[in-house]
MITOR-311069 format. One record per atom (N, C-alpha, C, O): y, z, x. Coordinates in steps of 0.02 Angstrom, whole numbers, padded with zeros to 5 digits, always signed. Each point is the difference from the previous one (the first is absolute). Example, Ala and Ser with C-alpha at 12.3 -4.5 7.8 and 13.67 -1.06 7.14 Angstrom:
<recs>
-00284+00390+00660;+00059+00000-00045;+00060+00000+00045;-00001+00033+00052;+00054-00069-00070;+00059+00003+00042;+00055+00037-00039;+00055+00008+00025;
</recs>
This chain:
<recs>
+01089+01372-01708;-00050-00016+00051;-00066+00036-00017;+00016+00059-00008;-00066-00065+00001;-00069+00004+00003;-00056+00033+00056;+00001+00006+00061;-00028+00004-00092;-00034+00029+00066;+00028+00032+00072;-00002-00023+00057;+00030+00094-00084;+00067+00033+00040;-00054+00032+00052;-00012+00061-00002;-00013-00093+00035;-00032+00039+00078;+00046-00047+00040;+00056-00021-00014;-00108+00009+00082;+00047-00022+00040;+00002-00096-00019;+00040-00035+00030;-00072+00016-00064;+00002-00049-00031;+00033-00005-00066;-00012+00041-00043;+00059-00095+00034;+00000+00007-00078;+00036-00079+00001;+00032-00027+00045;-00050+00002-00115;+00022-00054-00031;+00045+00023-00060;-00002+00051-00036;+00054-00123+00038;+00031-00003-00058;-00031-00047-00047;-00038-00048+00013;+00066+00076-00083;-00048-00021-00052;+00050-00078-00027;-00023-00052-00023;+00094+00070+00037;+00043-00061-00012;+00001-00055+00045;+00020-00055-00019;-00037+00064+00068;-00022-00063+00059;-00086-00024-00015;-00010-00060-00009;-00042+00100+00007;-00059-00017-00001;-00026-00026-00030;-00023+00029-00049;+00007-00122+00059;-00031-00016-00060;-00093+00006+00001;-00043-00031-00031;+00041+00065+00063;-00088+00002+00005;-00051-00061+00029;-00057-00018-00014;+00101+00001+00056;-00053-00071+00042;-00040+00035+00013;-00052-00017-00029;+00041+00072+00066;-00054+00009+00022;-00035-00002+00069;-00053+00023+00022;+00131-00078+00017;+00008+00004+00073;-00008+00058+00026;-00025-00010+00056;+00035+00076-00067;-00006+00076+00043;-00087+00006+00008;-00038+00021+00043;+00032-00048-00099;-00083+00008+00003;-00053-00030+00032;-00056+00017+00018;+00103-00085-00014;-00064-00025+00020;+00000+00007+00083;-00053-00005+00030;+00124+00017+00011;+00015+00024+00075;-00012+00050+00014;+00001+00017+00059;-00022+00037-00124;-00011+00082+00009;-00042+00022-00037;+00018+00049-00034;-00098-00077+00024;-00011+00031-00050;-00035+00064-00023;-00017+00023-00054;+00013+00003+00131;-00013+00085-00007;+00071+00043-00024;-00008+00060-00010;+00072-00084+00001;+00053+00055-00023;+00006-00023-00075;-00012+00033-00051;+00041-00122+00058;-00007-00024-00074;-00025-00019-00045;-00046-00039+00011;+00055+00048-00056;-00052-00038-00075;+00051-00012-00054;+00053+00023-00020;-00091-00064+00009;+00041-00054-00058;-00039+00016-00072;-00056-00025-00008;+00080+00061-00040;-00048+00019-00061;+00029-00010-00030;+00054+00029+00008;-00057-00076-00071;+00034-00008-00080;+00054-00008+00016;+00039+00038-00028;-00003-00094+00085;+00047-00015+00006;+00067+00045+00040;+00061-00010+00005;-00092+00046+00013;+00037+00071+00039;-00037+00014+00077;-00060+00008+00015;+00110-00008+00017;-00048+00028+00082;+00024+00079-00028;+00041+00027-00037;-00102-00011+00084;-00041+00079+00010;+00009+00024+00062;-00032+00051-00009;+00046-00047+00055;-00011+00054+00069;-00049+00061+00005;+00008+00052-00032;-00069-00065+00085;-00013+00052+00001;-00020+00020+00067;+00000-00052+00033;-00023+00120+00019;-00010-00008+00042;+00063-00016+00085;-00010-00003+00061;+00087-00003-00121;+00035+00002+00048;+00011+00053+00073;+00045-00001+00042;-00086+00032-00046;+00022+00040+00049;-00027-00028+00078;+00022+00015+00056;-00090-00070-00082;-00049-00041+00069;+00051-00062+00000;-00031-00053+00005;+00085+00046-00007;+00043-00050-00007;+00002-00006+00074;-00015+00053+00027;+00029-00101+00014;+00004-00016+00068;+00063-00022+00032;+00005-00022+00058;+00035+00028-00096;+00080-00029-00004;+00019-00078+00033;+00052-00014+00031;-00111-00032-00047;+00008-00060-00002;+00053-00053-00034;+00016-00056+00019;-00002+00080-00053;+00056-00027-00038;-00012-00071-00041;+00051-00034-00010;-00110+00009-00013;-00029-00067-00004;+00026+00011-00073;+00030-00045-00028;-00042+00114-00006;+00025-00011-00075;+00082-00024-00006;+00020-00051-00029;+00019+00099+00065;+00070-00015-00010;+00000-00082+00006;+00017-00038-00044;-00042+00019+00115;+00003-00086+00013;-00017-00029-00048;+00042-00039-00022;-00102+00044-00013;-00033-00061-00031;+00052-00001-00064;+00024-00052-00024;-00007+00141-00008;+00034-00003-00070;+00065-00073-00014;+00054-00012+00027;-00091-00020-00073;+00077-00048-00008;+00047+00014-00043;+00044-00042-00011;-00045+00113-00026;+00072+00016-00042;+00014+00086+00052;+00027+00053-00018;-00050-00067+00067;+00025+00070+00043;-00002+00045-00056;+00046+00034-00022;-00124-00039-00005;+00012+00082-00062;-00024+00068+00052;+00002+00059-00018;-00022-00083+00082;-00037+00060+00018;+00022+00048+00051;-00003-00023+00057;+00028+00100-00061;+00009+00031+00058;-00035+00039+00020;-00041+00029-00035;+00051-00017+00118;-00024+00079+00022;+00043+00012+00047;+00038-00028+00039;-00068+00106-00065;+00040+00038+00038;+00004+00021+00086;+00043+00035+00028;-00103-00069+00004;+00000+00002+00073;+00014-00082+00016;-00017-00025+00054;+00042-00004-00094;+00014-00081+00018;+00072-00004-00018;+00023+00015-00055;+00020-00042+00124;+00057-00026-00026;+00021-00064-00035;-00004-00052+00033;+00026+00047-00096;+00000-00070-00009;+00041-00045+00026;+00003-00060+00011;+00021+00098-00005;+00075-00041+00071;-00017-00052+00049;+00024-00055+00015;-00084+00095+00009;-00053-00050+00060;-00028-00060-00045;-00016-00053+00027;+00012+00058-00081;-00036-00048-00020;+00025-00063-00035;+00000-00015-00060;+00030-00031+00138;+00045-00055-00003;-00035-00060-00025;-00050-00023+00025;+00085-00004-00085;-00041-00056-00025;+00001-00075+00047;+00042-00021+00040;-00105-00008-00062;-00010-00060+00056;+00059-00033-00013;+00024+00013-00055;+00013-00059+00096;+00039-00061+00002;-00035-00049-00063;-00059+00015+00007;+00061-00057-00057;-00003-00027-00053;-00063-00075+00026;-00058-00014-00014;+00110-00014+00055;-00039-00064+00040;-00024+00021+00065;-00005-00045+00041;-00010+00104-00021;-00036-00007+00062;-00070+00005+00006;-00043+00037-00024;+00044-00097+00073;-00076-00031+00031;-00002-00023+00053;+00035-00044+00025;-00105+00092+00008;-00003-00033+00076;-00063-00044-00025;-00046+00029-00028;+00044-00104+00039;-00053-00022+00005;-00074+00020+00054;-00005+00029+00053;-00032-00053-00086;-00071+00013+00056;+00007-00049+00059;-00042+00003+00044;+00082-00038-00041;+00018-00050+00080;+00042+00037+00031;-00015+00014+00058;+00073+00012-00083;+00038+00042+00034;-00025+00040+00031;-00004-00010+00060;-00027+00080-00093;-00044+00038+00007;-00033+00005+00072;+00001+00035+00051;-00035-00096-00083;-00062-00019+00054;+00049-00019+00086;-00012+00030+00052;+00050-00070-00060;+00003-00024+00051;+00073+00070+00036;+00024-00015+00054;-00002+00069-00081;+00041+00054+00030;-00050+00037+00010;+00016+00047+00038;-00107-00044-00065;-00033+00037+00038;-00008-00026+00052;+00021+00037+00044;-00046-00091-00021;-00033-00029+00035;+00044-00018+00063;-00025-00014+00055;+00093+00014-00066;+00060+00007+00040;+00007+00019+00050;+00013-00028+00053;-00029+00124-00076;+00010+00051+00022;-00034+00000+00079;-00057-00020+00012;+00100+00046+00036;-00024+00005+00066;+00014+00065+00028;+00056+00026-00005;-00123+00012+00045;+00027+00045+00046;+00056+00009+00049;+00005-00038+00048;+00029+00076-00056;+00056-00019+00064;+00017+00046+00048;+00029+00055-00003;-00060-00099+00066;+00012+00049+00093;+00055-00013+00023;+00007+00012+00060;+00038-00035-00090;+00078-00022+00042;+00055+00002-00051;+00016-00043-00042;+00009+00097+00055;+00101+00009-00010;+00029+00031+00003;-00005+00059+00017;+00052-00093-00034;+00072+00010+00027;+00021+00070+00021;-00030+00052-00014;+00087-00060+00051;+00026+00067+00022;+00044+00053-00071;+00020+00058+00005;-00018-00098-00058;+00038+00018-00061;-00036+00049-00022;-00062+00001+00002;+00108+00060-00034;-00046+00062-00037;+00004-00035-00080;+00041-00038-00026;-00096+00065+00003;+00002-00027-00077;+00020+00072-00029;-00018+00056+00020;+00054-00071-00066;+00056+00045-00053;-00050+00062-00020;-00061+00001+00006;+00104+00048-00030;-00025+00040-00024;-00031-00020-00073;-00055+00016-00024;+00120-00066-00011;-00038-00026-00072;-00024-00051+00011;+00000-00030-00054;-00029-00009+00101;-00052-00040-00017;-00065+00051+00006;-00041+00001-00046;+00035+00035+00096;-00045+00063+00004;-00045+00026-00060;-00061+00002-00011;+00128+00022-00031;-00022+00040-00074;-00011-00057-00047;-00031+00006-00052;+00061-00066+00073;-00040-00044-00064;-00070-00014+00010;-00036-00018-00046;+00010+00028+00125;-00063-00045+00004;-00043+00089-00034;-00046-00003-00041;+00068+00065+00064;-00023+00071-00032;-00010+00001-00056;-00050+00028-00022;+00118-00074-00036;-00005+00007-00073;-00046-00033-00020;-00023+00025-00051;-00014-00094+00074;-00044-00031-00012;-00066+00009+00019;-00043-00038-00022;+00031+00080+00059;-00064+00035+00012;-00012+00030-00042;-00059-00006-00015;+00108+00068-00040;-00019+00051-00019;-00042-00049-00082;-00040+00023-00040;+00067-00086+00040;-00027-00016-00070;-00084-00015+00037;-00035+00039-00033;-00003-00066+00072;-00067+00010+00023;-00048+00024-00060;+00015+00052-00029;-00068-00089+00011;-00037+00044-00045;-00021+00046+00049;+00014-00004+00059;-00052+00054-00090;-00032+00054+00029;-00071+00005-00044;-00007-00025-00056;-00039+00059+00090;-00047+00039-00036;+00022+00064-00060;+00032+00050+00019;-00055-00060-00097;+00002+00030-00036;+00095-00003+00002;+00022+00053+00022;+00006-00077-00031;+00088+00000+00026;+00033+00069+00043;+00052+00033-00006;-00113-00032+00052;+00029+00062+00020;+00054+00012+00056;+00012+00052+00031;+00018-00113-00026;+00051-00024+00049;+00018+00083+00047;+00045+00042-00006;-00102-00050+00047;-00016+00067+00067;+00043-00033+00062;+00008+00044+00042;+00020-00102-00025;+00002+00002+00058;+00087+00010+00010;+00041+00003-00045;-00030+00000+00104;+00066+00047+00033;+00000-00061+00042;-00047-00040+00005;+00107+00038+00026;+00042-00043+00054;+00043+00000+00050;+00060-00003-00012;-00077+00004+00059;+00069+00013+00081;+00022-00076+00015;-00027-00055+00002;+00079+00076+00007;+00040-00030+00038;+00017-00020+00081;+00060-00012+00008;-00085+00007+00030;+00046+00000+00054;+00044-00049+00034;-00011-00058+00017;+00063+00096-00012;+00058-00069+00013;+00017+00022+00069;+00019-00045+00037;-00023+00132+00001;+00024-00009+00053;-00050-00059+00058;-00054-00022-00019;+00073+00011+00066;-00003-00061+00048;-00028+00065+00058;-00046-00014+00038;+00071+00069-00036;-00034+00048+00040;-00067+00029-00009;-00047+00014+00037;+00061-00010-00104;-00077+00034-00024;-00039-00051-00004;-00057+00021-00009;+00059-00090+00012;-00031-00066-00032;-00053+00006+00097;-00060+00004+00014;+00117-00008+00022;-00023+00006+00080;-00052+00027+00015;-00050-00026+00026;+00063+00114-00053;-00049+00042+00039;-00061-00016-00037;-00055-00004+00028;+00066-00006-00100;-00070-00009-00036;-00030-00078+00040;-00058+00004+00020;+00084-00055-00010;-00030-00052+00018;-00026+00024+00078;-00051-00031+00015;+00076+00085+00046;-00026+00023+00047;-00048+00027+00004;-00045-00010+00041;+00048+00057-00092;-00065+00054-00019;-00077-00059+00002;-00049-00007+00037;+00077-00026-00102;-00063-00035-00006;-00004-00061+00065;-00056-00022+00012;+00084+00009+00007;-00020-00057+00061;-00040+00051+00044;-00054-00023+00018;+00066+00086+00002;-00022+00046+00048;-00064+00010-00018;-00047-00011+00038;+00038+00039-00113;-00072-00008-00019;-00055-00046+00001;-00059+00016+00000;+00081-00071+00000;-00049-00069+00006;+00001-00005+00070;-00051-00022+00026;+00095+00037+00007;-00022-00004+00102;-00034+00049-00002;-00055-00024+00015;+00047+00076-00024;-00046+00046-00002;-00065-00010-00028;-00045+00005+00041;+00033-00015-00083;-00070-00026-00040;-00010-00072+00008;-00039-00029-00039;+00080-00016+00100;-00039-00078+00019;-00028+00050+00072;-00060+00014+00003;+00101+00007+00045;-00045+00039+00059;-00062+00035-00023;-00054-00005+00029;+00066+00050-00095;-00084+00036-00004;-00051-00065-00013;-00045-00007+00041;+00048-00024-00074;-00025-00064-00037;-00034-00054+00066;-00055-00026-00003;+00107+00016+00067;-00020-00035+00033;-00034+00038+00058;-00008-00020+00058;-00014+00097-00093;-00026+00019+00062;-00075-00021+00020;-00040-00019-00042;+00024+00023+00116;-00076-00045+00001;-00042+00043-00045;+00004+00061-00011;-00059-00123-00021;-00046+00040+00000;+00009+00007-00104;-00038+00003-00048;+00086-00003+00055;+00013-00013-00092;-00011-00067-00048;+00026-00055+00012;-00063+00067-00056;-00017-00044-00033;+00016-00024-00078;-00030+00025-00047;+00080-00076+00038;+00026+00005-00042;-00025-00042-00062;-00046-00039+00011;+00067+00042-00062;-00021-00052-00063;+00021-00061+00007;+00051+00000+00034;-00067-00056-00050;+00048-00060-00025;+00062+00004-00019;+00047-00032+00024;-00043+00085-00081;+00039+00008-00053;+00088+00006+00056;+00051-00032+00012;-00086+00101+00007;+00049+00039+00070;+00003-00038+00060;+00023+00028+00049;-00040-00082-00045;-00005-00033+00051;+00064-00049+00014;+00034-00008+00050;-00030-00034-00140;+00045-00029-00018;+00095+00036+00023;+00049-00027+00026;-00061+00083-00047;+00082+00043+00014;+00017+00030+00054;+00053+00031+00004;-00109-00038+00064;+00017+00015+00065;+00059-00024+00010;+00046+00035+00021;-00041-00100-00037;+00089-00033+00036;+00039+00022-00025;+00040+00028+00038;-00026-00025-00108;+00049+00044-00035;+00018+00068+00035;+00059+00013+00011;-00113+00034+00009;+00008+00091+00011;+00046-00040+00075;+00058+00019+00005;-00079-00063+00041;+00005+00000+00067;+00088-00038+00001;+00048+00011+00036;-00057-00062-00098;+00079-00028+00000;+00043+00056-00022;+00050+00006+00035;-00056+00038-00087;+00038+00051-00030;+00050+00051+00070;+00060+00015+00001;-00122+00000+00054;+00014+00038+00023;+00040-00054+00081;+00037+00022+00044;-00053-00064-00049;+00046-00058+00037;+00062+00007+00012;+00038+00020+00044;-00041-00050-00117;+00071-00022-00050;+00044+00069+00022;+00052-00015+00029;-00060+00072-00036;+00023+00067-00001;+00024+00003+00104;+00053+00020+00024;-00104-00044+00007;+00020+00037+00050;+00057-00066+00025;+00017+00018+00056;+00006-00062-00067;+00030-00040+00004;+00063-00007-00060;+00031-00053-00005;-00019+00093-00026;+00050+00041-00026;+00011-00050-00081;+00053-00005-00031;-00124-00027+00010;-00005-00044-00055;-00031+00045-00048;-00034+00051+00006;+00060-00090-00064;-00041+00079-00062;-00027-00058-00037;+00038-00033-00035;-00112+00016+00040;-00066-00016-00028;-00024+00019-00073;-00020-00032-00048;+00030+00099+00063;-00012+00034-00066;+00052-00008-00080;-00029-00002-00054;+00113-00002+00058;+00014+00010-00049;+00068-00106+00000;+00032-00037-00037;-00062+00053+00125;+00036-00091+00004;+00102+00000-00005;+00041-00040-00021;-00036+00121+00058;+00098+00010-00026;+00009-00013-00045;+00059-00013-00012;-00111+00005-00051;+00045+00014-00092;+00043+00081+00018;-00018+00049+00033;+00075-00065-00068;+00053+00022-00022;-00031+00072-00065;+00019+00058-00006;-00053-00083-00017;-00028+00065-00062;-00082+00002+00010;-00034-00032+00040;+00019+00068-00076;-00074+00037-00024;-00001+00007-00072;+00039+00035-00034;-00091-00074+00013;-00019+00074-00079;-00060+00009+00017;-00030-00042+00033;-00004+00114-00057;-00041+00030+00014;-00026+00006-00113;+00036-00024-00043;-00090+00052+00033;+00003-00008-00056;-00085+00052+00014;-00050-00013+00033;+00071+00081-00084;-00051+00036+00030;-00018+00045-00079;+00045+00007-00041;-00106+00015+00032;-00024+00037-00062;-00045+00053+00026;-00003+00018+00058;-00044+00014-00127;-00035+00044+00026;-00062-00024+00032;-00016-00058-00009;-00015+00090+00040;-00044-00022+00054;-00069-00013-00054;-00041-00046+00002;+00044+00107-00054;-00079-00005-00035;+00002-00021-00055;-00046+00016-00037;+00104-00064+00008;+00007-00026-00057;-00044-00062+00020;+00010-00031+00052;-00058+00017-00097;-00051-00065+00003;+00036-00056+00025;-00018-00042+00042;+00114+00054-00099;+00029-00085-00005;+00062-00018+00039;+00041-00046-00001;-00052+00103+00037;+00069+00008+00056;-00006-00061+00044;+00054-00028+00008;-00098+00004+00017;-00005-00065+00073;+00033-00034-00066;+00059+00004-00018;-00121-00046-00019;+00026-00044-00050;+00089+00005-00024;+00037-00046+00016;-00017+00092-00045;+00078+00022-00023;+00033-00034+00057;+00035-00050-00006;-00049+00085+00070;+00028-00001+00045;+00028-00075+00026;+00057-00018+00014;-00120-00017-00013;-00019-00065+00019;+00044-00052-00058;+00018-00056+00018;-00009+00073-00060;+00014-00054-00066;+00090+00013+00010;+00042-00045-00001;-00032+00112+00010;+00070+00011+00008;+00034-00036+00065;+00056-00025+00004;-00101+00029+00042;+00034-00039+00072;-00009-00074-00024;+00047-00038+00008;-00098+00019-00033;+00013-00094-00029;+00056+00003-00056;+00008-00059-00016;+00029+00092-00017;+00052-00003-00050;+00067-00022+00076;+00035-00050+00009;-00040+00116+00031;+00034+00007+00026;+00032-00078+00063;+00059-00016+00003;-00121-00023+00043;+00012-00041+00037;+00001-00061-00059;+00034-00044+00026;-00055+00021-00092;+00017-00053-00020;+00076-00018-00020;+00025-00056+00001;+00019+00147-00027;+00047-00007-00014;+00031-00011+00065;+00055-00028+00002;-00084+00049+00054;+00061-00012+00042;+00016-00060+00017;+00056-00010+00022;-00108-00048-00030;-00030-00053+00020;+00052-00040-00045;+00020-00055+00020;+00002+00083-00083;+00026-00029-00064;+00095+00008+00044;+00043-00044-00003;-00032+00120+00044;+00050-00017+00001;+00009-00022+00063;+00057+00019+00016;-00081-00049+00028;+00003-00018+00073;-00012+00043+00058;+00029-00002+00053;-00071+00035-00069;-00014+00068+00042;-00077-00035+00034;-00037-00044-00023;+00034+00076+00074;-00076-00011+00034;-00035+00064-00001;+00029+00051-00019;-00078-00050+00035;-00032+00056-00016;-00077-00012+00026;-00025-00056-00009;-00020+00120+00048;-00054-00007+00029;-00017+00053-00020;+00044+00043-00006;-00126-00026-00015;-00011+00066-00018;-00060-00016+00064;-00035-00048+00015;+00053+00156+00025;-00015-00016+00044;-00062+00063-00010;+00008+00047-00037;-00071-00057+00078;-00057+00026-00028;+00012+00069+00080;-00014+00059-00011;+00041-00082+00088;-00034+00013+00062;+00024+00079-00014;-00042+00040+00019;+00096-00015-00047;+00037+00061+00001;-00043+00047-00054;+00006+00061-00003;-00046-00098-00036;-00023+00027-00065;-00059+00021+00032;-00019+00056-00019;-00027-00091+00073;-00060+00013+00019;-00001+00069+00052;-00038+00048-00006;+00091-00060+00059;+00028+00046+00040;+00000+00064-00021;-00033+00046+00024;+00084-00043-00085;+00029+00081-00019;-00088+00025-00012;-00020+00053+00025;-00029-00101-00068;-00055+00041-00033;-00036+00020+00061;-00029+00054-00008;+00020-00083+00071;-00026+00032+00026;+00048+00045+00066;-00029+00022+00050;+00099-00015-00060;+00040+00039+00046;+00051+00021-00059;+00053-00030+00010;-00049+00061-00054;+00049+00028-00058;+00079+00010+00036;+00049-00022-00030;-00042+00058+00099;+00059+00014+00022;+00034-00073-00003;+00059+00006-00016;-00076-00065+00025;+00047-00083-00007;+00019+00015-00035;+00051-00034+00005;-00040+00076-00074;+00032-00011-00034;+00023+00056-00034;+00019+00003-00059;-00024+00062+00120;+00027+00076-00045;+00074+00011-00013;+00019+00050-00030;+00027-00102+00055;+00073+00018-00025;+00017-00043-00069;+00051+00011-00034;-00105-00066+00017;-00003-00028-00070;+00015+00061-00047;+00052-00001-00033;-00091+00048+00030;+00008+00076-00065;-00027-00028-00042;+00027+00003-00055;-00098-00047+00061;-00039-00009-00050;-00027+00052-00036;-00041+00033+00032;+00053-00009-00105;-00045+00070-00026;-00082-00024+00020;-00037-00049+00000;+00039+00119+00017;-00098+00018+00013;-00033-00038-00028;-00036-00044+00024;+00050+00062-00094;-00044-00010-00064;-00009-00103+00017;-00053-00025-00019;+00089-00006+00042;+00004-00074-00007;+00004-00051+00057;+00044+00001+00044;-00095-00047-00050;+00025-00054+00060;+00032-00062-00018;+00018-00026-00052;-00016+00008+00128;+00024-00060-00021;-00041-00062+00000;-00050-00005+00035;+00068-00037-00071;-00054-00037+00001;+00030-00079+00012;-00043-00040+00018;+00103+00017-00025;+00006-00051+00016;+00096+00004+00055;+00044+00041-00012;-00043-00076+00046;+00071-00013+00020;+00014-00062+00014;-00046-00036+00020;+00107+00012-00025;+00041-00075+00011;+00050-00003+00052;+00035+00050-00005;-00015-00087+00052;+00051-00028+00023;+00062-00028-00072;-00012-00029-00053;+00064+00049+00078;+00036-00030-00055;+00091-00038+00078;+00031+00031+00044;-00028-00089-00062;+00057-00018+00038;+00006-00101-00013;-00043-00041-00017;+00127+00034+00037;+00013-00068-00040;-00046-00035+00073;+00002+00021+00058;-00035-00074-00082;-00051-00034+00052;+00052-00051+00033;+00055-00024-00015;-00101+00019+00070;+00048-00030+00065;-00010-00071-00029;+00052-00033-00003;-00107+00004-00016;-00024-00069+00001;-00022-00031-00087;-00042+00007-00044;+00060-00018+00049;-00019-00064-00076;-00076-00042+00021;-00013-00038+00047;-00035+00070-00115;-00065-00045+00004;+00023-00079-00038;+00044+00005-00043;-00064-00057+00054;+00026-00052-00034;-00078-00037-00033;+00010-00058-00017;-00070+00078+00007;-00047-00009-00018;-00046+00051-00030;+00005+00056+00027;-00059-00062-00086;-00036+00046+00006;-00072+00000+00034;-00016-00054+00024;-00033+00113-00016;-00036-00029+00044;-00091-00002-00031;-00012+00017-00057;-00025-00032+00088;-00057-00008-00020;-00049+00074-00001;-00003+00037+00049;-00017-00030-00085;-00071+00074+00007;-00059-00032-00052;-00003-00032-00053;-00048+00067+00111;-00070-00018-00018;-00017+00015-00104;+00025+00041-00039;-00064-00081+00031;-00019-00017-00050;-00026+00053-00022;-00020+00045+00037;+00017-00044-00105;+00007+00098-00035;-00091+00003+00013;-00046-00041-00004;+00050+00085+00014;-00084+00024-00023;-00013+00031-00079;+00035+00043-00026;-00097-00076-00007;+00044+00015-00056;-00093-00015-00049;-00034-00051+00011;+00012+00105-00059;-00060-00001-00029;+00032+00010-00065;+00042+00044-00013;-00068-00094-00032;-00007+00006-00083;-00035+00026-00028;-00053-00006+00030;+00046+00040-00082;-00064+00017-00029;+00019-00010-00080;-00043+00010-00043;
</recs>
């Protein structure tokens, strides 16, 4: 093996394509028919070299190659497919009384963690919640907060934006729904994921954000419904206690959460949204 840092190639597998290089070409170089390594130590543990290599000449030592399961031979999702399981996809406010598994749970978790990230710095962390008790008080907390801030809001004499004008019914239904013993906020899903990083990392929202879309398409893939819900996220930032038995570390928020539960109702159509806004240059 070659180049004995934490990188190294074999010289009996490698025929020098040149593939490491051209996916990496701040570590690799291709000279006189021989790759070079240099610089491994700014390595980002992306793993694009192991992937792309087609005689698997290449290891490291913070990469398992184990993980690195080769594609199926004939698999292809077409761009119709594609297109029309995005376009599918529906929010979902209704289901069932059924708890969803612990392993459907960790599969929709395992598929988050692949998410690109900024710089691959795969920062973000993940909760769970499956109790139905804790699901309660958190959906109380926050219904209580939006009755609270629609009364300051509608007090005389206040003058509000457009913008804020629009989500009066929402704060006033939230806190409705609640005193009439309906949960608005999380809709009786059965689970939670929460999906949270450091607060001053530039790419934490983004990470964050890309990992919860890994997360509701797969569920979408296995019959799961799923709503990512914004009212609990707005709440905690401006009342932190909604959410002090979470044990979010200091250092990190959260930045996105989902409803996860099997949906009561079958969409049998997809539906229409406004026409993209959209500048060429």
């Amino acid at each position: 093996m070659e180049n004995m840092g934490k990188i190294g190639i074999d010289p009996e597998k490698c025929i020098a394509c040149g593939d490491c290089s051209v996916i990496c070409p701040s570590i690799f170089f291709l000279e006189e028919g021989k790759i070079r390594i240099e610089d491994e130590e700014h390595c980002t543990l992306c793993g694009h070299c192991l992937a792309v290599c087609p005689t698997e000449a290449i290891d490291h030592a913070d990469l398992d190659k184990k993980e690195f399961v080769g594609l199926p031979p004939n698999f292809n999702l077409s761009p119709e497919q594609a297109f029309t399981f995005l376009r599918s996809r529906r929010s979902c406010r209704a289901y069932t009384g059924k708890e969803v598994s612990r392993e459907m749970l960790e599969q929709l978790i395992d598929i988050g963690r692949y998410a690109p990230t900024g710089h691959n710095s795969q920062n973000f962390a993940f909760l769970v919640v499956q109790s139905r008790e804790r699901i309660r008080e958190l959906a109380k907390r926050t219904a209580i907060f939006y009755g609270n801030l629609y009364q300051m809001l509608s007090a005389p004499g206040v003058q509000l934006p457009p913008w804020l004008q629009t989500h009066m019914r929402g704060f006033r239904l939230n806190w409705e729904y609640y005193q009439q013993g309906k949960d608005r906020i999380f809709r009786d899903a059965p689970a939670l994921i929460f999906v949270h990083a450091p607060s001053e990392n530039i790419s934490s929202a983004q990470n964050c954000h890309l990992a919860m879309a890994h997360i509701i398409l797969q569920a979408a893939a296995m019959g799961l419904g799923t709503c990512i819900v914004g009212y609990i996220l707005s709440a905690a930032e401006r009342d932190p206690s909604i959410i002090r038995d979470l044990e979010i570390p200091k250092e990190n928020k959260i930045f996105t959460c989902c409803t996860v539960g099997h949906p009561a109702l079958k969409f049998r159509r997809m539906v229409q949204r406004k026409p993209p806004v959209v500048r060429w240059l």
